[in-house]
N, C-alpha and C positions, 0 to 999 in steps of 0.2 A: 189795275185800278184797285184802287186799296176800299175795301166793303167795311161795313160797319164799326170794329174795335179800331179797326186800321190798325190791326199787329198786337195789338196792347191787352191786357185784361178781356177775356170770351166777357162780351155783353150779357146782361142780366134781361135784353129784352128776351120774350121767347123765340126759337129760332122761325117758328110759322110765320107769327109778325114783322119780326126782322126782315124775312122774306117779300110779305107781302109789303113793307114799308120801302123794302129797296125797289122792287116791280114797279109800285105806285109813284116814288119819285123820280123813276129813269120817263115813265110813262108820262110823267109831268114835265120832264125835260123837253122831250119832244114834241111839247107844243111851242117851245120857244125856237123861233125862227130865226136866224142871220140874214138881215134886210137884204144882201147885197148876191147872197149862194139860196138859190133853190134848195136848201136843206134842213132839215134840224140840228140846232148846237150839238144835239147826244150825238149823232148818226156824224156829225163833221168834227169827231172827236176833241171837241172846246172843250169835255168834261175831261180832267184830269183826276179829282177823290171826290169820292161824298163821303163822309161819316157820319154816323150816325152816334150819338150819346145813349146814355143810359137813362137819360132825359127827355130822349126823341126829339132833340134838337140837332140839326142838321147844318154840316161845316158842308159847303162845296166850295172847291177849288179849281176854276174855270179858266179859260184862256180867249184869246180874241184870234182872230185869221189875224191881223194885225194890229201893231200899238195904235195905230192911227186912228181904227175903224170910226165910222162916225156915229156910233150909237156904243162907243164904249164907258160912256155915263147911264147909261138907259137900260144897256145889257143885265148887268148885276141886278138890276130892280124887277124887269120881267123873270130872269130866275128865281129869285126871291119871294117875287108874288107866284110863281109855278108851282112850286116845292111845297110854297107856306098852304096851299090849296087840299094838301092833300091831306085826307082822313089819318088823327093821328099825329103827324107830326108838331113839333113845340116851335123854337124858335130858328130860325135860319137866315146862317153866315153864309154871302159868298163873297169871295176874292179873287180877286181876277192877279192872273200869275203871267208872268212871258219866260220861265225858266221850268221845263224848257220851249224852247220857241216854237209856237205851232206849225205846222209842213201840211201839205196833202196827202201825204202818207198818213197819215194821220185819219182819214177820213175813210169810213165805212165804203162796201162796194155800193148799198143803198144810194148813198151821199153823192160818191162817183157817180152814178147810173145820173141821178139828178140831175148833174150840171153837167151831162153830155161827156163824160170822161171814157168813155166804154165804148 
């Protein structure tokens, strides 16, 4: 999962903050729930990048268990409001991606444990 420059130019943020700006936003992740999987989106790995600017504005690039799901209008918005919650952060993109296609594999042993996979 690609962290803050995502590859590019080392961030001018400092690395403490950087830090504590990536903990605080994965931390916000996990409040957002998938109605349908006993899980959190972070831990059922929907999270594909966050970046972070030099701006502290925040790019996430997310996935659905499926195209269909039925709160796949809804989703990007409680991320959004998650992310935008946290101390620090500016403005925040999410986009929701199916490339590549989410699997259960994908999905933390936490996630598994959840929905009875274990």
């Amino acid at each position: 999962m690609a962290m803050a420059s995502g590859g590019q130019d080392p961030s001018s943020i400092p690395a403490e903050e950087l830090s504590r700006l990536t903990d605080d936003i994965i931390g916000a992740l996990k409040t957002v729930y998938d109605p349908e999987i006993p899980a959190d989106i972070y831990e059922l790995g929907l999270i594909y990048k966050i970046d972070i600017d030099d701006g502290r504005n925040v790019d996430v690039e997310m996935t659905l268990t499926a195209p269909g799901c039925p709160v796949a209008g809804e989703m990007p918005i409680w991320v959004e409001n998650a992310v935008g919650s946290v101390d620090g952060v500016g403005q925040v993109k999410v986009e929701i991606v199916f490339d590549p296609p989410w699997t259960p594999e994908r999905m933390s042993e936490e996630a598994q444990v959840a929905v009875g996979w274990y």
